[in-house]
KOLROVEX-948274 format. One record per residue (C-alpha): x, y, z. Coordinates in nm, 3 decimals, padded with zeros to 5 digits, m for minus. Last residue first. Example, Ala and Ser with C-alpha at 12.3 -4.5 7.8 and 13.67 -1.06 7.14 Angstrom:
BEGIN
<site><u>01.367</u><v>m00.106</v><w>00.714</w></site>
<site><u>01.230</u><v>m00.450</v><w>00.780</w></site>
! end
This chain:
BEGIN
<site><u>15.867</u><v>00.755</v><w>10.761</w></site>
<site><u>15.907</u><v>01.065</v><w>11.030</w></site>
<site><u>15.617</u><v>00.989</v><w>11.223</w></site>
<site><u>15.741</u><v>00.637</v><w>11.284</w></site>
<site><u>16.001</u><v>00.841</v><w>11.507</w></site>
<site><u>15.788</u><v>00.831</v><w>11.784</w></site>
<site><u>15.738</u><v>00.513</v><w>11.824</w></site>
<site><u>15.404</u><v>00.328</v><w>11.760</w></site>
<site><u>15.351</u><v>00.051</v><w>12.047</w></site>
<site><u>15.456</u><v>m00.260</v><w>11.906</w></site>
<site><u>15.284</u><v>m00.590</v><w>11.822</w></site>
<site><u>15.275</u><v>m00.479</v><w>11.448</w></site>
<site><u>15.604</u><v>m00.348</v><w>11.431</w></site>
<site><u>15.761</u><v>m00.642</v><w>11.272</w></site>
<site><u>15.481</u><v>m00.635</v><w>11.009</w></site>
<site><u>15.430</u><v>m01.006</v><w>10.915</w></site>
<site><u>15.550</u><v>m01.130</v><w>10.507</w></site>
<site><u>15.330</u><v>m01.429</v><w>10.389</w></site>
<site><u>15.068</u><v>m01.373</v><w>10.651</w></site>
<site><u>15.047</u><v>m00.976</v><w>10.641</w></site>
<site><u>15.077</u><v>m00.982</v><w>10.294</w></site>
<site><u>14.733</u><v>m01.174</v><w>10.282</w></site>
<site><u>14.581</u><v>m00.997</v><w>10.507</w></site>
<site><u>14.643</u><v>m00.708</v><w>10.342</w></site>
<site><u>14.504</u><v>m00.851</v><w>10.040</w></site>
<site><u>14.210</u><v>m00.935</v><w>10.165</w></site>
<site><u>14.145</u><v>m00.580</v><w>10.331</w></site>
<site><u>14.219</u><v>m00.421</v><w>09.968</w></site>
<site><u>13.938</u><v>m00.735</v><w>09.830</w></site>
<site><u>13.710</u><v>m00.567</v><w>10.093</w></site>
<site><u>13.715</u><v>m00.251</v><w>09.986</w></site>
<site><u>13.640</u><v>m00.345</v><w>09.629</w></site>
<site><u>13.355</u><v>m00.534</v><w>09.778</w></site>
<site><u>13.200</u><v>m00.232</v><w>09.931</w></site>
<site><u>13.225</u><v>m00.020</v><w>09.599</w></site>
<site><u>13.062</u><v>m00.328</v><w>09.444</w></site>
<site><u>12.770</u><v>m00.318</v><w>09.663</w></site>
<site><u>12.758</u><v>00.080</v><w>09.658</w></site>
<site><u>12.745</u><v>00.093</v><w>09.321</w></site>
<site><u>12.483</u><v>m00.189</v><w>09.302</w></site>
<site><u>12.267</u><v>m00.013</v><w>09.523</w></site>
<site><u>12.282</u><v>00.294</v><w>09.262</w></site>
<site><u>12.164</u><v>00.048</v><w>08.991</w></site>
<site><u>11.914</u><v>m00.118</v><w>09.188</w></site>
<site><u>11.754</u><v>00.177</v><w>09.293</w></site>
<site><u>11.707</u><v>00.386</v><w>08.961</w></site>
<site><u>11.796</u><v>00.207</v><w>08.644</w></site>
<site><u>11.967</u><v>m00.174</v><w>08.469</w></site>
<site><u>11.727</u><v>m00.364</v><w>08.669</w></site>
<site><u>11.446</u><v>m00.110</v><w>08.485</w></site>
<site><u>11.576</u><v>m00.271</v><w>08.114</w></site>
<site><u>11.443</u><v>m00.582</v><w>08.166</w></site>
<site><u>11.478</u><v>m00.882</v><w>08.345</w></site>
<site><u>11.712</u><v>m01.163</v><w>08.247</w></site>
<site><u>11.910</u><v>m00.891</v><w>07.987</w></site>
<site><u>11.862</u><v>m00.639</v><w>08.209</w></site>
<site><u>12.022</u><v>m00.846</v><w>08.532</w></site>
<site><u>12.288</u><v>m00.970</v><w>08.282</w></site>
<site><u>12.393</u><v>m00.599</v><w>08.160</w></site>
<site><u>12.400</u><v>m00.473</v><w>08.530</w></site>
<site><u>12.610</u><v>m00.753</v><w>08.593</w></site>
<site><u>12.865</u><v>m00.739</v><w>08.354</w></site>
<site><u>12.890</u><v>m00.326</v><w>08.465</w></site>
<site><u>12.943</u><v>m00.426</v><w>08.794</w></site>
<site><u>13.227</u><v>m00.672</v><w>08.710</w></site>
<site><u>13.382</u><v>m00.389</v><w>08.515</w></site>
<site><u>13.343</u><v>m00.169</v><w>08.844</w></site>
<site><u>13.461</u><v>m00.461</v><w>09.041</w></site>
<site><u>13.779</u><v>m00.501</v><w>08.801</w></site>
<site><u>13.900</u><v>m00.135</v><w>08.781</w></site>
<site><u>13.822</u><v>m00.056</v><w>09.107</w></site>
<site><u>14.065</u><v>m00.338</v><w>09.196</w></site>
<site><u>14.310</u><v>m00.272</v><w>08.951</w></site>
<site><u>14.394</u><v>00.119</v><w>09.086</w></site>
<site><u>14.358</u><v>00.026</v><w>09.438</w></site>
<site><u>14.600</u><v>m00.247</v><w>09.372</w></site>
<site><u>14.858</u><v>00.103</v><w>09.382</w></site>
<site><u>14.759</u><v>00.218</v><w>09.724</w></site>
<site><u>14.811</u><v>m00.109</v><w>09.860</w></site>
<site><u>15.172</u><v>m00.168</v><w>09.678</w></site>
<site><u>15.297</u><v>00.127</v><w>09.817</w></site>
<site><u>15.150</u><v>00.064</v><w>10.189</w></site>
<site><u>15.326</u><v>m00.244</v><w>10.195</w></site>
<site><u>15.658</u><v>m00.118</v><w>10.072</w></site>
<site><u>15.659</u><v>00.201</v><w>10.303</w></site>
<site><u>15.590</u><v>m00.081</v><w>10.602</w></site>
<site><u>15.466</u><v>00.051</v><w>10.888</w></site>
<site><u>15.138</u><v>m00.147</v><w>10.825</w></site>
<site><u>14.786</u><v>m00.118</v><w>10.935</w></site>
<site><u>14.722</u><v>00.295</v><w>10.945</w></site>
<site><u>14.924</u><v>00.405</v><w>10.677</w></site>
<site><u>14.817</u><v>00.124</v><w>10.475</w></site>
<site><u>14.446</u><v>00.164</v><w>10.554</w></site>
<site><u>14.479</u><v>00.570</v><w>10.471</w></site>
<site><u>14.679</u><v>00.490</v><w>10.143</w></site>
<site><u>14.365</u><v>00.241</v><w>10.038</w></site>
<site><u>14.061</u><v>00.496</v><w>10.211</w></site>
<site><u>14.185</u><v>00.745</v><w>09.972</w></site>
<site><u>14.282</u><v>00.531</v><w>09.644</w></site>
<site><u>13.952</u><v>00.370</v><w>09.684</w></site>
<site><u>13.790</u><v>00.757</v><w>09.660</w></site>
<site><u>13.972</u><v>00.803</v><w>09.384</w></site>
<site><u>13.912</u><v>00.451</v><w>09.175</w></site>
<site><u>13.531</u><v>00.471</v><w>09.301</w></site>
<site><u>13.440</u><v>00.761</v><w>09.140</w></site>
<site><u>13.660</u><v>00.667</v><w>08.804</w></site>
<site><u>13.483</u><v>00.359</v><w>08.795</w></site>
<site><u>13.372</u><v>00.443</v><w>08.433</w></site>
<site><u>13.003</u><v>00.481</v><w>08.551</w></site>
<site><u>12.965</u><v>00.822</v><w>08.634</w></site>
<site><u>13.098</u><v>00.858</v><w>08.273</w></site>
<site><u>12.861</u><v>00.689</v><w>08.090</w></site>
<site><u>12.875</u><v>00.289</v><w>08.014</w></site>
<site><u>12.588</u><v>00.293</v><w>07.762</w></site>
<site><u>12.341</u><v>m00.016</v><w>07.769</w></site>
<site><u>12.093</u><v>m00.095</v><w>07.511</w></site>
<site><u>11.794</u><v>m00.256</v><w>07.557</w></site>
<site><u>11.599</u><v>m00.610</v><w>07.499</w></site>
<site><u>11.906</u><v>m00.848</v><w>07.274</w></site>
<site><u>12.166</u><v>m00.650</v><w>07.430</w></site>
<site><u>12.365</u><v>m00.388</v><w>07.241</w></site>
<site><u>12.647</u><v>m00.224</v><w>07.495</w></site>
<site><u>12.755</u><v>00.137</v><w>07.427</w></site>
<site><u>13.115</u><v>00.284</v><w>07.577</w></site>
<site><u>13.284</u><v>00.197</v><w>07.222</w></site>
<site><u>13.022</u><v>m00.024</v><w>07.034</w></site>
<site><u>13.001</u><v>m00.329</v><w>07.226</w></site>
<site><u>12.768</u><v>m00.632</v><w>07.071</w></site>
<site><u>12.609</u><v>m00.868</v><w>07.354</w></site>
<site><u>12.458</u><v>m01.188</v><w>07.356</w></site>
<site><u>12.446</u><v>m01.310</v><w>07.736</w></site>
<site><u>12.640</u><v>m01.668</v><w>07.754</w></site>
<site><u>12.739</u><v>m01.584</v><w>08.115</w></site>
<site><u>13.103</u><v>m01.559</v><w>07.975</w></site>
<site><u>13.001</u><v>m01.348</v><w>07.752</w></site>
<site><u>12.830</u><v>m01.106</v><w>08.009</w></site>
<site><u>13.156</u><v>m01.068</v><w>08.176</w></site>
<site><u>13.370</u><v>m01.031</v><w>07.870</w></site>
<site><u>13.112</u><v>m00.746</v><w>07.794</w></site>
<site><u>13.174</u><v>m00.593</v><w>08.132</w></site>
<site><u>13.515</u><v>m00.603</v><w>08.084</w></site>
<site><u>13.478</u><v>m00.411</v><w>07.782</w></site>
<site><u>13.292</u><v>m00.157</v><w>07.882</w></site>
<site><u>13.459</u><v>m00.079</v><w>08.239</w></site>
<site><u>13.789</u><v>m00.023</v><w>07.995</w></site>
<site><u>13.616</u><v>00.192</v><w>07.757</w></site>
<site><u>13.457</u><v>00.404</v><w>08.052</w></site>
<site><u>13.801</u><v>00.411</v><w>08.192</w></site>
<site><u>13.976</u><v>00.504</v><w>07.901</w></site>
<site><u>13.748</u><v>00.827</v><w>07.879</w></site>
<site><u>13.747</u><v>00.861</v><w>08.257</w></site>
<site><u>14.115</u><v>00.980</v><w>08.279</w></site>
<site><u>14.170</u><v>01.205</v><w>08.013</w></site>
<site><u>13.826</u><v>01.324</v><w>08.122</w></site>
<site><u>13.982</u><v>01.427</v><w>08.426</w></site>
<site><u>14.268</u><v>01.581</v><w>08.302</w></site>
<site><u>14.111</u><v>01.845</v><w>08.076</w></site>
<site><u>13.840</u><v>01.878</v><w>08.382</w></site>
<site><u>14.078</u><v>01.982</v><w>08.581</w></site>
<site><u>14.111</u><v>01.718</v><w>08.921</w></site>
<site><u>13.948</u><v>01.802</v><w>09.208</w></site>
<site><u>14.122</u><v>01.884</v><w>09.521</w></site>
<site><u>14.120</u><v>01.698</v><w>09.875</w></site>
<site><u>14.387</u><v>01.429</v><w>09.746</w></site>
<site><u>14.611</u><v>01.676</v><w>09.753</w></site>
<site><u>14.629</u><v>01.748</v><w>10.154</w></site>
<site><u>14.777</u><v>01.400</v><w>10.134</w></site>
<site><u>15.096</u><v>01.553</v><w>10.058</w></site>
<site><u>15.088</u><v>01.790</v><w>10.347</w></site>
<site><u>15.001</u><v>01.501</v><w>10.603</w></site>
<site><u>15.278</u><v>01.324</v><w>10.446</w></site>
<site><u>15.560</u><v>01.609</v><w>10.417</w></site>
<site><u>15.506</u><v>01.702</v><w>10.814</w></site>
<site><u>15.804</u><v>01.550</v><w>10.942</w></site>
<site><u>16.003</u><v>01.633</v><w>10.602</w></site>
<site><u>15.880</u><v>01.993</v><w>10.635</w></site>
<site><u>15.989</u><v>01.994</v><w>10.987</w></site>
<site><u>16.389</u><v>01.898</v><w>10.925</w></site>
<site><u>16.370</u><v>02.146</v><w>10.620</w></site>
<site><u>16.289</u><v>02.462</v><w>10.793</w></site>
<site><u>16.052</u><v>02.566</v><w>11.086</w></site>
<site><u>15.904</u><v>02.969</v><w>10.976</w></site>
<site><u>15.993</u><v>02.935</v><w>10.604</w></site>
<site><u>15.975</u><v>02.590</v><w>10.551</w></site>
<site><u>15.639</u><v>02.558</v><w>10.721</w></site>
<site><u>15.496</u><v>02.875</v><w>10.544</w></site>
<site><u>15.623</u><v>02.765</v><w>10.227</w></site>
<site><u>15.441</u><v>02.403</v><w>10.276</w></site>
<site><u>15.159</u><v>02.576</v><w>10.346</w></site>
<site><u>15.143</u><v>02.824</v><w>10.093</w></site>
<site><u>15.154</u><v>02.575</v><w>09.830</w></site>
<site><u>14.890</u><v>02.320</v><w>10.019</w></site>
<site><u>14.675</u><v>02.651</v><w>09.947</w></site>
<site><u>14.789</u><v>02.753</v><w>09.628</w></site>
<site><u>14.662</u><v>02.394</v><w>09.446</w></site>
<site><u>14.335</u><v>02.490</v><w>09.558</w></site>
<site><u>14.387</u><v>02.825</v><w>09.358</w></site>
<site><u>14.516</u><v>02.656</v><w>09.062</w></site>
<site><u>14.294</u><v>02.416</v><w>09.059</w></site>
<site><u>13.978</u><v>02.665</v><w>09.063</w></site>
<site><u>14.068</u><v>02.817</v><w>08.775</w></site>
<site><u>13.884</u><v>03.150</v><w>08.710</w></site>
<site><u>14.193</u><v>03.322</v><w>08.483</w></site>
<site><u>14.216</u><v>03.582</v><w>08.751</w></site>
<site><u>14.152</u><v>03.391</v><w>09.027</w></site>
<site><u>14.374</u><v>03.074</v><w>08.934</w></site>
<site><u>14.653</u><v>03.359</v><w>08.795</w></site>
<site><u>14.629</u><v>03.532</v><w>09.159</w></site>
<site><u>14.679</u><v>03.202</v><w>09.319</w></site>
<site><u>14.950</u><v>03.068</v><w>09.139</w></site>
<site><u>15.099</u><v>03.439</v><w>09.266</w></site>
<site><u>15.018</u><v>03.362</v><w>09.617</w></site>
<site><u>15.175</u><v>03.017</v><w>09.580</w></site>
<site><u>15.510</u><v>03.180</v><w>09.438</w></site>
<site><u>15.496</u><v>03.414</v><w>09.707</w></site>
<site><u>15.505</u><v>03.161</v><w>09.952</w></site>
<site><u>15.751</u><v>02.918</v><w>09.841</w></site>
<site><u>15.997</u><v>03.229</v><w>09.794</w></site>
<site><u>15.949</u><v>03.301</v><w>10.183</w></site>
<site><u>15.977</u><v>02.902</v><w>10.190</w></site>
<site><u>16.309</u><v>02.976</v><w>10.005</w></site>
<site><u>16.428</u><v>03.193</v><w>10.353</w></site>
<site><u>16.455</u><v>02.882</v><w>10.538</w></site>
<site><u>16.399</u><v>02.854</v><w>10.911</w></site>
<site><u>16.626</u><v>02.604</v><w>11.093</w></site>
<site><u>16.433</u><v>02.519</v><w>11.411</w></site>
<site><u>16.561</u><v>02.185</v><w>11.628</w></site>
<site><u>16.342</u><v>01.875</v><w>11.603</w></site>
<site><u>16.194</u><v>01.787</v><w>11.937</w></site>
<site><u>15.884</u><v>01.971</v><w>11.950</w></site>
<site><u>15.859</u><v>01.802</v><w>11.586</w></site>
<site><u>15.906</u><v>01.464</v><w>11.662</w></site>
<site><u>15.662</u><v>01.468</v><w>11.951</w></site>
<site><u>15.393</u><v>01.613</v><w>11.755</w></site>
<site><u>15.391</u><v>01.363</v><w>11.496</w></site>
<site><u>15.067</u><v>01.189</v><w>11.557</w></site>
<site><u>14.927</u><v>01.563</v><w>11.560</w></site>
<site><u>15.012</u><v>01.622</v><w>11.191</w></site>
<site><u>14.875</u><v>01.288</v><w>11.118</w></site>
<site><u>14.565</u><v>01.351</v><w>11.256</w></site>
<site><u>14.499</u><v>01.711</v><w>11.141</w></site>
<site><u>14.569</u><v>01.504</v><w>10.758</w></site>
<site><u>14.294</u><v>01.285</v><w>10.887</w></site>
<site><u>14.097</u><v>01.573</v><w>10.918</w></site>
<site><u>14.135</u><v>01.685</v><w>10.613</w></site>
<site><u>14.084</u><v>01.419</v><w>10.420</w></site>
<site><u>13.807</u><v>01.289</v><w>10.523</w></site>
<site><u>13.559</u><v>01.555</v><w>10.397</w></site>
<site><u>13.714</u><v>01.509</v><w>10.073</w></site>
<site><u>13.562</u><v>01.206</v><w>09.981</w></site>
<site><u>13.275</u><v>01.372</v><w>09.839</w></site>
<site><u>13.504</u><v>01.435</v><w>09.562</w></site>
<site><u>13.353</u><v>01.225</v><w>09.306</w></site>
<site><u>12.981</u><v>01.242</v><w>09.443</w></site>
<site><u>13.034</u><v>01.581</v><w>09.386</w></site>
<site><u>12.761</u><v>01.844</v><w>09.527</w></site>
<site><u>12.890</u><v>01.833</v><w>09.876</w></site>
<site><u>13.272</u><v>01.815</v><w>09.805</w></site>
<site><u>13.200</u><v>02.070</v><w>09.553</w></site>
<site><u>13.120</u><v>02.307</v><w>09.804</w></site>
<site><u>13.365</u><v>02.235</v><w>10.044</w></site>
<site><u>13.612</u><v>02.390</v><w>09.724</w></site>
<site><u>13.385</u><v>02.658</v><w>09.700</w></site>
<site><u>13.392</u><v>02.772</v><w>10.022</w></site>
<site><u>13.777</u><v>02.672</v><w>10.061</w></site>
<site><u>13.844</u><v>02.947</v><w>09.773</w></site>
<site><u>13.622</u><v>03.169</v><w>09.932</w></site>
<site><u>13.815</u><v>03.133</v><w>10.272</w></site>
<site><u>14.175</u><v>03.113</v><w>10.126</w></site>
<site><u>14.357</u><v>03.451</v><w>10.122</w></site>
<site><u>14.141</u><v>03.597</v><w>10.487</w></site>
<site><u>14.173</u><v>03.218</v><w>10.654</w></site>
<site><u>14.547</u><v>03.274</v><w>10.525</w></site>
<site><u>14.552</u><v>03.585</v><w>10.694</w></site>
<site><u>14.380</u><v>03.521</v><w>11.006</w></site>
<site><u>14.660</u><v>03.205</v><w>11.036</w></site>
<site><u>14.927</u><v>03.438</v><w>10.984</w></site>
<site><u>14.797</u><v>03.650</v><w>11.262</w></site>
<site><u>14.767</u><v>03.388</v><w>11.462</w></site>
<site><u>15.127</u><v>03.280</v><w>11.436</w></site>
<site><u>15.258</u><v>03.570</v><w>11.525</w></site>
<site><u>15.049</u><v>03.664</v><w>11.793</w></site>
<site><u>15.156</u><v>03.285</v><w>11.956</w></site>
<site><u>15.534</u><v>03.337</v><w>11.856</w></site>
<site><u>15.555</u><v>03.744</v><w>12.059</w></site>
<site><u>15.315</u><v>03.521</v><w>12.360</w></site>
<site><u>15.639</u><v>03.297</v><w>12.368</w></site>
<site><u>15.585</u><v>02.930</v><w>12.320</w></site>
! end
């Protein structure tokens, strides 16, 4: 690399630490303060990993800059002017993965931006949802955690009457509130599920279907949860249902969900075994 291409590319780098570095603040920031995000921490540095898994392929694909990432570009500038003007944090978290695939189109071309379209991709999973679609999504899911959870305590022959997200028990009542919907655990699952798939299987097939069971397994567990918060206030008061237990619980059945993704796996693995399994990861896997 030429000293003219190392100046160059710092100086875009300074300027897109210059665009981005409040907008990054903030975004790190919620990371911290959001135990729905809090995820996010991962996800960029495996997405540095997976970029630097395919280093190979991309020192040896040839360079066919493309003038639309210059279009790319300004288009993701100008998403972020609206998202700063208009105070929308999406839009301006949205810019940055925007300005990085323009920047790799623009200065590589098409061949790299396919290398790199994963690592990019999974960049997203870093940003908060808008609100508007994030309640869209807990809403059902609170419902959906609520009755499950009543099935559950049914079954244990625990009285119960659901009203919506509320749960009548014969000593308290029980109200399925939006930290609770499973919606926590459904993104951060969906993380850790594409990461273990990525990692365990070069199978596009495999790794499809365990990123999707990610999205009935937190589904299940968290109704499951819900079931037994109900049956350990019904059997002992309403404090089983608060404080300690409750957040241990959370973590018990977040723990569990991972482990039915590792069961099932397994269980592909044995009906259908990755031919690649036994061998050393080529280079060219970094294109799939």
């Amino acid at each position: 690399m030429t000293t003219r291409t190392l100046g160059a590319a710092a100086l875009a780098a300074a300027t897109f630490v210059a665009l981005f570095f409040d907008v990054g603040r903030k975004l790190v920031a919620d990371w911290a303060t959001d135990d729905n995000y809090s995820h996010g921490f991962l996800v960029v540095p495996v997405a540095i990993f997976l970029a630097w898994e395919r280093r190979e392929a991309l020192a040896a694909a040839a360079r066919r800059p493309s003038v639309l990432g210059l279009v790319v570009v300004l288009g993701s500038l100008a998403v972020l002017a609206a998202g700063t003007l208009g105070a929308e944090l999406f839009l301006t978290r949205i810019a940055i993965v925007g300005v990085l695939v323009g920047v790799v189109l623009f200065a590589l071309g098409w061949h790299h931006l396919r290398l790199l379209a994963f690592p990019l991709a999974f960049l997203l999973l870093m940003i908060p949802l808008p609100a508007i679609l994030f309640n869209q999504i807990a809403l059902p899911l609170q419902l959906l955690a609520s009755q499950v959870g009543e099935e559950g305590l049914r079954a244990f022959g625990v009285p119960v009457l659901r009203e919506g997200n509320v749960m009548v028990l014969a000593s308290t009542t029980l109200e399925v509130a939006e930290a609770c919907s499973g919606i926590r655990s459904l993104i951060s699952l969906l993380t850790l599920g594409i990461v273990y798939g990525y990692f365990m299987d070069s199978r596009s097939w495999v790794r499809w279907v365990l990123a999707l069971s990610t999205v009935p397994i937190a589904v299940v567990t968290n109704g499951l949860r819900v079931a037994g918060t109900g049956i350990a206030a019904h059997h002992y008061g309403p404090e089983a249902a608060e404080g300690f237990l409750h957040t241990f619980s959370g973590w018990l059945v977040f723990v569990s969900a991972l482990a039915l993704l590792f069961v099932l796996r397994e269980v592909m693995a044995r009906v259908s075994p990755d031919p690649d399994l036994a061998a050393p990861l080529p280079a060219s896997r970094a294109a799939s």
